[in-house]
SEFITI-287080 format. One record per residue: residue in three letters; x, y, z of N, C-alpha, C in turn. Coordinates in pm, whole numbers, plus 50000, padded with zeros to 5 digits. Layout:
ALAXYZXYZXYZ/...
END
This chain:
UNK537794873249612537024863749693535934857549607/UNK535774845549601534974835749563533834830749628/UNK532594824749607531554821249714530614808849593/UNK531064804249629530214794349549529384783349563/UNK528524776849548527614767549587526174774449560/UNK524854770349583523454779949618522804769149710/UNK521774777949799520904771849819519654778649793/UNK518784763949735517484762749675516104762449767/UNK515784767149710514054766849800513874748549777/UNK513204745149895512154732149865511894727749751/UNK512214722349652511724714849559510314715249514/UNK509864724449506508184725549453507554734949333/UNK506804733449231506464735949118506324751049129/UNK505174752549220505014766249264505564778549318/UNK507034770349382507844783149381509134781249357/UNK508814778649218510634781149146510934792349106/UNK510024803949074510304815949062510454828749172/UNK511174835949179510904851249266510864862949205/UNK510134873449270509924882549189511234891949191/UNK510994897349082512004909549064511174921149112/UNK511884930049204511704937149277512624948849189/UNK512094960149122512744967949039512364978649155/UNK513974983449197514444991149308514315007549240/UNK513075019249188513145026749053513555038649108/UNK514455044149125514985059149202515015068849117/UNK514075078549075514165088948946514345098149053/UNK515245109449043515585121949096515915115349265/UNK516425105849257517315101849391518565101549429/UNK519005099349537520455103849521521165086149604/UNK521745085149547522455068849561524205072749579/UNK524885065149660525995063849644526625050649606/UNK528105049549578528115035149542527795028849597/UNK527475012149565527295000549630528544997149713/UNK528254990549819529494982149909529214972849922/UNK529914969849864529924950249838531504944849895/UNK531524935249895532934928649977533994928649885/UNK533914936449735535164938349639534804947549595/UNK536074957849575535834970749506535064968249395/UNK534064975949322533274977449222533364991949156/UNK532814991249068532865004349018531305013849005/UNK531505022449076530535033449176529365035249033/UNK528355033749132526995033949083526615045049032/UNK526105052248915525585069448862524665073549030/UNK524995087749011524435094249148523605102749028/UNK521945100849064521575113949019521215125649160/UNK520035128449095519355144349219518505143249314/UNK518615146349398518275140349530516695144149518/UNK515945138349548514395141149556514355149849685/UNK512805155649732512695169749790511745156249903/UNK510415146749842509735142149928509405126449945/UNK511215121849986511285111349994511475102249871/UNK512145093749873513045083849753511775071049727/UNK511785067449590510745059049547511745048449490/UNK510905041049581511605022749495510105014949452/UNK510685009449337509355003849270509484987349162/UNK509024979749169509354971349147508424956549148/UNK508984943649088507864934449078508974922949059/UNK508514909349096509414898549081508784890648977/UNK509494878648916508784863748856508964876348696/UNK509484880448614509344893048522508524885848370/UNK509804882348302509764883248182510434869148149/UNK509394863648055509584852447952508794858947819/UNK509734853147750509664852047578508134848847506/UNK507514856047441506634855147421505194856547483/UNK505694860047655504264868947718504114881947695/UNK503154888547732502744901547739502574910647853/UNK502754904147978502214907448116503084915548169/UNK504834913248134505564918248172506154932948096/UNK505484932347952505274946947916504554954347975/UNK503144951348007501994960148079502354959748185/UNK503644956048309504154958148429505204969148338/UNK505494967648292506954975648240506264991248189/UNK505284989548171504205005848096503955014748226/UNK503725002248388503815008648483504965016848550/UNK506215012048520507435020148538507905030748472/UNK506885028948351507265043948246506645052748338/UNK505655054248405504895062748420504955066748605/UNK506275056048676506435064848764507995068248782/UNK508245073448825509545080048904510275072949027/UNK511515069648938512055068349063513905057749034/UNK514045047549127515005035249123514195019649098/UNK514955013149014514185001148970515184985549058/UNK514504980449126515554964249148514414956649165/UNK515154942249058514424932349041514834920549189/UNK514044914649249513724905649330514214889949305/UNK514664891749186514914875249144514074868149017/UNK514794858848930513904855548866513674862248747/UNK514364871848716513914882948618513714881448462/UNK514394869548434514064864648281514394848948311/UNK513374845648243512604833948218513374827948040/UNK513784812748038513524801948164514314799948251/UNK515774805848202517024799248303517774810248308/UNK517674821648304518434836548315519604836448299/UNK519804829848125520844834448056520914846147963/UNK521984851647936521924862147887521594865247791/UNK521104853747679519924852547523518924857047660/UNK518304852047754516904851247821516864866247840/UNK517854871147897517684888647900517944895947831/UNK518884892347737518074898147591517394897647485/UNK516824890847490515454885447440514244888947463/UNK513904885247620512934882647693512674894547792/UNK513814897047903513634908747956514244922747873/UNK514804925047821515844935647759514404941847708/UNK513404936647619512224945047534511304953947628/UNK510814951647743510364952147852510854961847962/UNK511334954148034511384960848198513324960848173/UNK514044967148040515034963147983514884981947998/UNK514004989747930514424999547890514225012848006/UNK514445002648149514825008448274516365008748314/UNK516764998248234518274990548294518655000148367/UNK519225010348332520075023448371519705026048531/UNK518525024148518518395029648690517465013848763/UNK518125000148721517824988248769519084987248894/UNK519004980349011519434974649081519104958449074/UNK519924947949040519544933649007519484927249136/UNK518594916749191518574907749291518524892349194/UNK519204886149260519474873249162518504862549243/UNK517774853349170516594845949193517274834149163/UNK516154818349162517084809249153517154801149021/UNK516294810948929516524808548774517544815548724/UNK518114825748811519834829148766520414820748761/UNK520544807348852521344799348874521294786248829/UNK519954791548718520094776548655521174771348587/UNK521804779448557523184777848489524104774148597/UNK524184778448680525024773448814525594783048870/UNK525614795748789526794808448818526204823748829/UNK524724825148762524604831748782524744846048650/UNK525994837348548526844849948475525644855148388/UNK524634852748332523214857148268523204872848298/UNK523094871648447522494881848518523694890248521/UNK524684886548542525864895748598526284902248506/UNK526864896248331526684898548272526214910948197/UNK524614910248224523584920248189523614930448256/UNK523424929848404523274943348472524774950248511/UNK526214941148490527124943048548527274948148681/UNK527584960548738527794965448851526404966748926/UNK525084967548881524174968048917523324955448989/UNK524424943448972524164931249012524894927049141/UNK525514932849186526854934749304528134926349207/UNK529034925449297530524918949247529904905649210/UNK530894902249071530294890849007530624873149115/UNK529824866549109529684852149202529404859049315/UNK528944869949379528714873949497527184874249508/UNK527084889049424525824888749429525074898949537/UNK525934905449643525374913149771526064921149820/UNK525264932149808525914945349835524954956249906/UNK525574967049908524404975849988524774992549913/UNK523294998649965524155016649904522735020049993/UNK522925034750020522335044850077521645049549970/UNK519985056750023519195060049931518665070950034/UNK519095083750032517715093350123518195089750273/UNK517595087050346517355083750481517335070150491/UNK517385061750408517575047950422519075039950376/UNK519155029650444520535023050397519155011350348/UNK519765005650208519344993050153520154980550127/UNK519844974750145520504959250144520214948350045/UNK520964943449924520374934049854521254921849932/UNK520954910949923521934898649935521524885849885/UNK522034879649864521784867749725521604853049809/UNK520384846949834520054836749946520134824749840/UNK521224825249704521144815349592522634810349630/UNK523514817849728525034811349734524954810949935/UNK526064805649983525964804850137525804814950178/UNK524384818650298524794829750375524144827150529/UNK524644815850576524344809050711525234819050785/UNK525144815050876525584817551037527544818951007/UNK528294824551020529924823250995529864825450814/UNK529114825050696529664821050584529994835750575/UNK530804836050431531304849850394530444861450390/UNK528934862150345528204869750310527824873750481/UNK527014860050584526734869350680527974877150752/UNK529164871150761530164881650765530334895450708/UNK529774893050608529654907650575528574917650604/UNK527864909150611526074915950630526684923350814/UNK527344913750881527744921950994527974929751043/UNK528804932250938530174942850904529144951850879/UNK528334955450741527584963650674526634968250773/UNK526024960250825525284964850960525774974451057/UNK526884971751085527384976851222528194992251204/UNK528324991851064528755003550952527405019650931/UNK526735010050940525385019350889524805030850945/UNK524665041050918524875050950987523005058750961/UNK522445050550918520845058350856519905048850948/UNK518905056850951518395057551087516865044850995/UNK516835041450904516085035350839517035027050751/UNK516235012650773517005002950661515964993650595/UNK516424989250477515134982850381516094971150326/UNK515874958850320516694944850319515914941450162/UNK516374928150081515474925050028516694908449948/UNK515874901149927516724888749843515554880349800/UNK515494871249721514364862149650513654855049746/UNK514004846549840513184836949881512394841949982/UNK511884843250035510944845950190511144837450265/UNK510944843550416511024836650535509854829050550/UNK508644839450534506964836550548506474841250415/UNK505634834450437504444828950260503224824250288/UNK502624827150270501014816850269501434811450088/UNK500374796250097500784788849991499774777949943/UNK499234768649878498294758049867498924747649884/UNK499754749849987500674731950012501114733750178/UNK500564724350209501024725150339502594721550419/UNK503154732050476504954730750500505654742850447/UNK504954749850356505574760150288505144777450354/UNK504814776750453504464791150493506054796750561/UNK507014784550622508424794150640509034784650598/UNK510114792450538511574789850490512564793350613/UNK512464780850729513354785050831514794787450759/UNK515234784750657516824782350686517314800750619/UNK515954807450636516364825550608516194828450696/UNK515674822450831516054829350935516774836251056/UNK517844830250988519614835451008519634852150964/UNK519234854350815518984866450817518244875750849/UNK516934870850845516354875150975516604881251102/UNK517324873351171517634874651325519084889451301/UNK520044886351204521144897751168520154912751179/UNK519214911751100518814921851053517264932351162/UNK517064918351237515604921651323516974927851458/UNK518274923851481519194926651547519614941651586/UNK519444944551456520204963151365518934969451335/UNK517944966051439516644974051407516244975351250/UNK516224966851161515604965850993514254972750994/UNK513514975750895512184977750888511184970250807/UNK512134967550712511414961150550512184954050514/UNK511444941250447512344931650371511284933450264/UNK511654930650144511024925550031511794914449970/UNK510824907549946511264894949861510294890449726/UNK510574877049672509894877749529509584861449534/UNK510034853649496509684838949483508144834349401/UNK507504836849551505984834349547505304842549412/UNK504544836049318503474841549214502484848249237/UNK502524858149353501844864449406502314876549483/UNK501384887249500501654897549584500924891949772/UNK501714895049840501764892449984502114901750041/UNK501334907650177502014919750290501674910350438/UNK502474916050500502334906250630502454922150723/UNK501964918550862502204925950978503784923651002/UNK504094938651106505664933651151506014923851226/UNK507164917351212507344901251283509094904151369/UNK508754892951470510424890351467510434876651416/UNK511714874851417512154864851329511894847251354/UNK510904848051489510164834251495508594832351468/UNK508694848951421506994849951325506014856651444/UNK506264854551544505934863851635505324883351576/UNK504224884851576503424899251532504294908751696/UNK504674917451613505554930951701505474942051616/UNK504544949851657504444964051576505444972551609/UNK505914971151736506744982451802507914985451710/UNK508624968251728509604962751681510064952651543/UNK509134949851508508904941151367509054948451259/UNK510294935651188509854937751055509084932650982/UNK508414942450841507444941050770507904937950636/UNK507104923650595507754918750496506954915250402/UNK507084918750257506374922450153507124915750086/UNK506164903850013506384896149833505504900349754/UNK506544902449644505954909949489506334903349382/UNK505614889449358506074880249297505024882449163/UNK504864894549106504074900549025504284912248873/UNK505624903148850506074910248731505594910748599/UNK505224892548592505044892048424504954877248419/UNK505744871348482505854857348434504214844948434/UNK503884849348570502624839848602502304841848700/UNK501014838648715500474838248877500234827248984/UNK500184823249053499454810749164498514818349283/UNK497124816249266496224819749356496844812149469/UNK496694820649553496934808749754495214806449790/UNK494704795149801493674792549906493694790550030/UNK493084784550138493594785350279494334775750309/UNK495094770350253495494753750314496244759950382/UNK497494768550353498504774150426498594793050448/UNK497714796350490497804810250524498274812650656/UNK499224823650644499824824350751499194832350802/UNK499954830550974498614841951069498674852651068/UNK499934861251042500274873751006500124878050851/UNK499634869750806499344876650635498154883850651/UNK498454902050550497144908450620496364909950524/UNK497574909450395496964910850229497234902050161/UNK497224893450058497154886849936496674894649814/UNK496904888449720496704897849592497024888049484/UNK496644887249380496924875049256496644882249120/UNK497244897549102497134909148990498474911148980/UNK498784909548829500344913048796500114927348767/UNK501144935748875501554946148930503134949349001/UNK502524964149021504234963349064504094972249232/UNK505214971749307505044979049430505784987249453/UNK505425001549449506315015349526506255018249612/UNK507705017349670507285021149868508575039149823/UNK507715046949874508305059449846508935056850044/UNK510475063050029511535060650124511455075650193/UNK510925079350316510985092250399511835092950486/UNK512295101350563512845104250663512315100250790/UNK512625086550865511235085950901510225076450933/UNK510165069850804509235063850758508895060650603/UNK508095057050579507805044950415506315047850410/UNK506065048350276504325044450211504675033850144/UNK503675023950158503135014650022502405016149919/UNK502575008749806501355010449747501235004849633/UNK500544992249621500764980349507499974986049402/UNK500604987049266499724996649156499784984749019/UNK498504979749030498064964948903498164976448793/UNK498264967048723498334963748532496834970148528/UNK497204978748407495274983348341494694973348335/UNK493594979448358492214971248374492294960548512/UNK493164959948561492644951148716492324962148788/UNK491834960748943491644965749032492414965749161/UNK492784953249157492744949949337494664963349370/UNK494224963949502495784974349480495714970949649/UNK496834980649703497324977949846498024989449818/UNK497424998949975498665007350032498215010550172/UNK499505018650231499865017850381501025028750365/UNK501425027150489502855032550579502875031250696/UNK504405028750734504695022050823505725033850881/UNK506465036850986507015041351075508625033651052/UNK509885037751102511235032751133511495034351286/UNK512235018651291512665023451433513505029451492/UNK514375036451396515675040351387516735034751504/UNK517875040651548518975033151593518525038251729/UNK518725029951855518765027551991518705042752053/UNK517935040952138518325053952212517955070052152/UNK517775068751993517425081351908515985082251953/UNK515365096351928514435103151969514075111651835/UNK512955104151743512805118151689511335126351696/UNK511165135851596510025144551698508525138351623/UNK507945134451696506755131951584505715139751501/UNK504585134051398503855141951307502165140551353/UNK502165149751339500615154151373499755152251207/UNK498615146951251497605150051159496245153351231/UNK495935160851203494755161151250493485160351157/UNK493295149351064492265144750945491405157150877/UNK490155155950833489275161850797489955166750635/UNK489435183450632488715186750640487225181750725/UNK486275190950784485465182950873484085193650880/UNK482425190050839481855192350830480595193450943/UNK480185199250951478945194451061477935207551117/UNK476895200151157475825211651196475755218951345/UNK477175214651431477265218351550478265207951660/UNK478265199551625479035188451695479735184251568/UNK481525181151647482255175851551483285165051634/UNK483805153551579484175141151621485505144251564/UNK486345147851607487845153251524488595136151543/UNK489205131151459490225122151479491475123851433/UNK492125126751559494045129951517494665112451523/UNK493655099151494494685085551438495775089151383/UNK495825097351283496695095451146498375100551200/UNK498135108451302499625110151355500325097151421/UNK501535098351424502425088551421503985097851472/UNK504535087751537505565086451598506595080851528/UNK507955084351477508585077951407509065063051511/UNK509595066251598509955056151729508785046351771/UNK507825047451777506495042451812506235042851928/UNK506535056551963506865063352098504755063252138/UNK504115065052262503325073052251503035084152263/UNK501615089252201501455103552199500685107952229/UNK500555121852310499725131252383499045142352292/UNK497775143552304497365150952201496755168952249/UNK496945176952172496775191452212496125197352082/UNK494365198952100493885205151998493315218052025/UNK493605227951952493015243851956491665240451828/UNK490635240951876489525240951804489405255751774/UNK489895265751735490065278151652488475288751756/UNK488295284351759486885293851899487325300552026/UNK488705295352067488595300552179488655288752289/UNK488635277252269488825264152319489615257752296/UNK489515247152363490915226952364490495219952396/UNK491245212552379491125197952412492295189052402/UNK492095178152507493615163052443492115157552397/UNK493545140752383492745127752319493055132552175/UNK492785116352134493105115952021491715114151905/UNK490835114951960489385117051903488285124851991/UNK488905136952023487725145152084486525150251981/UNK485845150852105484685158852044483855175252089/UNK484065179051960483495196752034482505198151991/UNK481475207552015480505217151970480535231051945/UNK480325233551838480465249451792478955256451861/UNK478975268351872478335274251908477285283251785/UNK477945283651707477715296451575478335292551492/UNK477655294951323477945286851228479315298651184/UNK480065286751100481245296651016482355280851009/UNK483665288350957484665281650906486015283951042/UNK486415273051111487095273251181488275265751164/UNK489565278151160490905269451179491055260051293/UNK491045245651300491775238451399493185235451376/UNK493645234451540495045229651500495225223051573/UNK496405206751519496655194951648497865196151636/UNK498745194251779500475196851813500495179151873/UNK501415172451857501665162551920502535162552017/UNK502695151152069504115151552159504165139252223/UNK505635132952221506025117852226506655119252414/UNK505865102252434506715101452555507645104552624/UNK508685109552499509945115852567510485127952590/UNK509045140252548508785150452534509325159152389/UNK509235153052256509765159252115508225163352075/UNK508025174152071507315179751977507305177351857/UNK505645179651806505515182351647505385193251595/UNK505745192851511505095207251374503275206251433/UNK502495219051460501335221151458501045218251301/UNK499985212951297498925208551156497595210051199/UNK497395214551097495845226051093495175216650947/UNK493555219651026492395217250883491285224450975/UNK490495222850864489225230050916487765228451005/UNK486865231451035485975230451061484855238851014/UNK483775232950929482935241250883481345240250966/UNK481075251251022479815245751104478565248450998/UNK477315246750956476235249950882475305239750896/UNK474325241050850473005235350792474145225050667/UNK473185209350726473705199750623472115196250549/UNK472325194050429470905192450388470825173150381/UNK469125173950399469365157550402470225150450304/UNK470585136650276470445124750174469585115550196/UNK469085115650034467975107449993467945098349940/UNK468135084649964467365071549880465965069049815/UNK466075072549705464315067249637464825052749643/UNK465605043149620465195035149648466225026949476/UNK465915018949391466525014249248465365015849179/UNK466005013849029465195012248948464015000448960/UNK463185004748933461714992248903460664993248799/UNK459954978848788459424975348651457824972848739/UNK456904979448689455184972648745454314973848626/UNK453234966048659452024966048540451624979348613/UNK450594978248515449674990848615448964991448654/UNK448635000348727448035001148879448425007848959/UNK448765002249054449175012449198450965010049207/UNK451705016749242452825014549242453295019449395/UNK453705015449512454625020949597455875021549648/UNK456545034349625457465037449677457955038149791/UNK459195030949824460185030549966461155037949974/UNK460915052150035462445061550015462745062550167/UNK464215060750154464515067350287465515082150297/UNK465685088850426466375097850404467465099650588/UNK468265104150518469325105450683469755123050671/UNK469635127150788470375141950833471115138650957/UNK472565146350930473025152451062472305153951173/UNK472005167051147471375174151255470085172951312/UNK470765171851433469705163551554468165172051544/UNK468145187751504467685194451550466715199951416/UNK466795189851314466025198351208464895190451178/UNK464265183851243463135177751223461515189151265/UNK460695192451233460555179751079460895178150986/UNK460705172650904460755172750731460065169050664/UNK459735179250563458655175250457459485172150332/UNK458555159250258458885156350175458055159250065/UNK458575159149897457755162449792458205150749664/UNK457215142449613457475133049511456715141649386/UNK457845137449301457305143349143457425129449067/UNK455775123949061455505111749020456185108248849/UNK456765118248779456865116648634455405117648562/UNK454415124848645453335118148510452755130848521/UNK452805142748600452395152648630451575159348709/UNK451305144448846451065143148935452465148349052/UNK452025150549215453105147149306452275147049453/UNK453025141949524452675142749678453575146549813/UNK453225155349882453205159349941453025162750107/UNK454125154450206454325152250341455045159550433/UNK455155151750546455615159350672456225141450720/UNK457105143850802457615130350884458255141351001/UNK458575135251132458865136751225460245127451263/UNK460515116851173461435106151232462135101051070/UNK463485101751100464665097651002464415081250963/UNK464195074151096464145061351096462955055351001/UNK461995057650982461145052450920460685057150780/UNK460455050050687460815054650550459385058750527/UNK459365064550384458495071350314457905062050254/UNK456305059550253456065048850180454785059250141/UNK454955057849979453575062349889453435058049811/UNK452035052749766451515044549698450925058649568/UNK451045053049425450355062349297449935046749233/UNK449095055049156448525047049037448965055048898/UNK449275041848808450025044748696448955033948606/UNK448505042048466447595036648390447985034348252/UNK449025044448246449565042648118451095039048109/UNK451165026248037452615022647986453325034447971/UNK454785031348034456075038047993456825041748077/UNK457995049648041459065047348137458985065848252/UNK459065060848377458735075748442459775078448527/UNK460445092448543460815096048603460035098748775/UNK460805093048834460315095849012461395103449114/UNK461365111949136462095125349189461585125249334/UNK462345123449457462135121949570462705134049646/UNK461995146349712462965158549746462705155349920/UNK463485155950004463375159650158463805167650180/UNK463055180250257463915196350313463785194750442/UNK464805199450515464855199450681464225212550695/UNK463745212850853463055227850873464095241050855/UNK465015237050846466155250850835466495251750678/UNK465575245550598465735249950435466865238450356/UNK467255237250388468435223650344467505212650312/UNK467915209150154466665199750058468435190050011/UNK467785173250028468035164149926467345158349829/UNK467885154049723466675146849586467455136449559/UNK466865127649526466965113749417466045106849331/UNK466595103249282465835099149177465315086449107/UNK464495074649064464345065448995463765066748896/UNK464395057048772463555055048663462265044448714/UNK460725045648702459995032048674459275029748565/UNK459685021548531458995012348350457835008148422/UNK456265013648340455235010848366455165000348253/UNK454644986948247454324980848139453624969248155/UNK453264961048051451854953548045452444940148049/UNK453684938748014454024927248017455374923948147/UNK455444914948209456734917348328457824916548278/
END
C-alpha cells in the first residue's frame, strides 16, 4: 500500500519546523510497531518497575549549531525511549542532513529513537531522508504511522505530512488501531498541532487536525504531543472544538525545543487554554504509569524556566479503578494542624471521600481538615480514599510533629549610613498563638546591644544606635518566644563618611 501526497501547515515563516519529540524508553518494555504493512519487530528491552519514560524535543538539529548537542547531553543523562516530533534535521531532512547534522547529536540515541516525520522530511517530497535513517523506527516506508504498547499505555505516532482526513487510508487505520487497543491509557503524537498560541493572528488552530482529534477524543486519548511551533507549549485538557474538559480532555503538549531555533509568542494570539509557554531549548519527559503520567520540561544548562505536572487517564468506558491517597506533609506545628489530602487523585476522575486517622485516637473526612493535638510528640497520620463508586485506596501515612516552633526573623537587608544614629526595622513571625511575649536581643557589632519585650508579631522592632566610627558591622537580631524557642538574623551595616 502506497499513500502519497502531504499536507502542509499554512504557509508561514514561523512554523515550518516541528519538534522532534524523542520517545526515550531505557529499561522499558515495547512490542512491535503496527503499522498497516508487516514491518520488522522493534528490540524489546526490560520492563521498568515505576512507570515507562518518554522524553524528547522537536525543531532538532542543523549543521553547524550547538543547541541541539546541549539537548542531546540531556538524554545522556536520563533513562528511558527517545521519538522525534518532526523536523529532526535541518534544512530539508535528507539523509547527508541526518548524517551530518543530526547523526553527531541526538544520533547517538538512534537505537532507542522512535521517528515522527515533520514537514522538512518532505522537503524532498517522500520523506526517504528519514526513512532511510531510522528504518523500522520510522513506521513502513511512504506511510509513516504506526503504533506499539509501552507499560500501561498504547502510543500512537501518525504522519499529518501525507492524507489522513475523514475515509483516507491512515484514518482507516487509526480506526482499526483504536478499536484494537486494549490499554487503559493512550498517548497520540504527529508534527503539526491542533492549538498554538503564536505572534500572527489565524494561527492558534489548525482546524484541518481536527479529524484526528475527534478519532482519538472518541477512544478516550489522554495526550497528544506535537512539535512544529519554536517553542515549548502545555495547554489544559480540551475536546476537539477547544472547549477546557478536565474530566474528559485531552492534554496537549508542543516541544518545539530541540536545537534548531526559537520564536518567542507575545499576546497577539494566545490561546485561552494555554497554561504554559516556555522559549528554553529543552526537552520533555512524561514518565508513563499505570494510571496516569508526570510531566516535566528539563532546559539546557544554565537556563531555568522548566514545567511539570501529572495528569490522570480516563481509561476505557465503564472501568473502575481504585484510587491514590496522599496525604502531603510531612507536617509541623505547635498544636493545630491544617492537613491537605489535594494531592490524591482518582485515576477515572471519579470523586473522592476522605478518611483521616490523625494517629491520637481521632478522625476526620474532608479533604483539608483541621486537628489539634493535645500533647507534644510525633504522630503517625493516615489518609484512605474512596471513589464514587466505592474502590478503595492503599492507606498513606506521614507525620505529625507537635512542639515549640521557634520564631523567624527579618533584620531587615544590608545598609550603608554616615554616622550617627542608625535605625533598625526587624520583623519577626511565630506559629504559636500562645507564646507571646517575646523578648528580643540586638548585638549592635560594636560591642554594644539592646534589649526588649514586644507583646505583638504585627508590629516591628524599631531601634535606633549611634555609630561613630567608620566600618563595616555586623547586626545580629535574636527573638525568643516565652517557651524558649529563639530566631536570629542577621545584617551587614557599612558605617561610612562618604554615601
Amino acid at each position: 500500500m502506497t499513500i502519497s501526497g502531504g499536507v502542509r501547515h499554512p504557509n508561514h515563516a514561523s512554523f515550518i519546523a516541528l519538534a522532534v519529540l524523542g520517545l526515550l524508553v531505557a529499561q522499558s518494555c515495547t512490542d512491535a510497531p503496527r503499522g498497516p504493512s508487516a514491518t520488522a519487530p522493534l528490540e524489546t528491552v526490560a520492563a521498568a518497575t515505576a512507570g515507562e519514560v518518554l522524553v524528547g524535543a522537536g525543531n532538532i538539529a542543523t549543521c553547524g549549531g550547538v543547541d541541539d548537542e546541549a539537548t542531546a547531553n540531556l538524554l545522556d543523562a536520563i533513562p528511558g525511549t527517545v521519538v522525534t516530533l518532526g523536523d529532526n534535521a535541518f534544512p530539508h531532512g535528507t539523509l547527508a542532513d541526518y548524517t551530518n547534522c543530526y547523526d553527531p547529536s541526538w544520533g547517538r540515541h538512534k537505537s532507542r529513537t522512535y521517528g515522527v516525520l515533520g514537514n522538512h522530511e518532505y522537503d524532498t517530497g517522500n520523506a526517504n531522508g528519514a526513512f532511510d535513517y531510522f528504518g523500522a523506527r520510522a513506521g513502513p516506508r511512504d506511510l509513516g504511522y504506526y503504533s506499539f504498547d509501552l507499560g500501561a499505555w498504547h502510543v500512537i505516532v501518525l504522519n499529518d505530512n501525507i492524507p489522513f482526513g475523514p475515509g483516507s487510508a491512515q484514518d482507516q487505520w487509526l480506526v482499526g488501531d483504536l478499536t484494537a487497543n486494549t490499554k487503559r491509557c493512550t498517548l497520540a503524537m504527529w508534527h503539526v498541532p491542533l492549538f498554538l498560541s503564536s505572534n500572527f493572528d489565524g494561527y492558534t488552530v489548525n482546524d484541518d487536525r481536527r479529524s484526528l482529534w475527534d478519532r482519538l477524543y472518541a477512544a478516550r486519548a489522554d495526550v497528544v504531543l506535537n512539535g512544529h511551533v519554536h517553542h515549548y507549549e502545555r495547554f489544559a485538557p480540551m475536546q476537539p472544538d477547544g472547549t477546557r474538559n478536565d474530566a474528559t480532555g485531552i492534554r496537549e503538549i508542543n516541544v518545539g525545543t530541540g536545537g534548531e531555533s526559537l520564536d518567542e509568542v507575545t499576546t497577539v494570539a494566545i490561546h485561552p487554554n494555554s497554561e504554559v509557554r516556555g522559549f528554553t531549548f529543552g526537552v520533555l519527559k512524561v514518565t508513563l504509569e499505570d494510571g496516569g503520567y508526570a510531566w516535566e520540561f528539563v532546559p539546557v544548562a544554565g537556563e531555568t524556566f522548566t514545567d511539570a505536572g501529572r495528569g490522570t487517564c480516563h481509561g476505557a468506558a465503564g472501568e473502575n479503578h481504585a484510587p491514590a491517597a496522599n496525604p502531603g506533609g510531612p507536617y509541623r506545628s505547635e498544636g493545630q494542624v491544617v492537613f491537605d489530602g489535594t494531592g490524591s487523585y482518582d485515576p477515572d476522575g471519579d470523586a473522592l471521600t476522605y478518611a483521616w486517622d490523625f494517629g491520637d485516637g481521632t478522625s476526620s473526612g474532608g479533604a483539608q481538615p483541621s486537628h489539634t493535638y493535645t500533647a507534644d510528640g510525633t504522630y503517625p497520620v493516615t489518609l484512605t480514599v474512596t471513589d464514587a463508586r466505592g474502590a478503595l485506596s492503599a492507606p498513606a501515612q506521614t507525620t505529625a510533629t507537635i512542639g515549640n516552633i521557634p520564631p523567624t526573623v527579618d533584620a531587615g537587608g544590608d545598609a550603608r549610613t554616615a554616622p550617627g544614629f542608625f535605625t533598625l526595622h526587624a520583623t519577626f513571625s511565630d506559629p504559636g498563638a500562645d507564646d507571646a511575649p517575646w523578648s528580643y536581643d540586638i548585638s549592635w557589632g560594636d560591642g554594644f546591644s539592646t534589649h526588649g519585650t514586644t507583646s505583638s508579631q504585627s508590629d516591628a522592632i524599631s531601634v535606633s544606635h549611634l555609630y561613630v566610627v567608620p566600618g563595616t558591622y555586623r547586626v545580629q537580631v535574636t527573638v525568643t518566644d516565652k517557651d524558649g524557642g529563639a530566631g536570629t538574623d542577621q545584617i551587614a551595616l557599612t558605617v561610612t563618611l562618604t554615601p
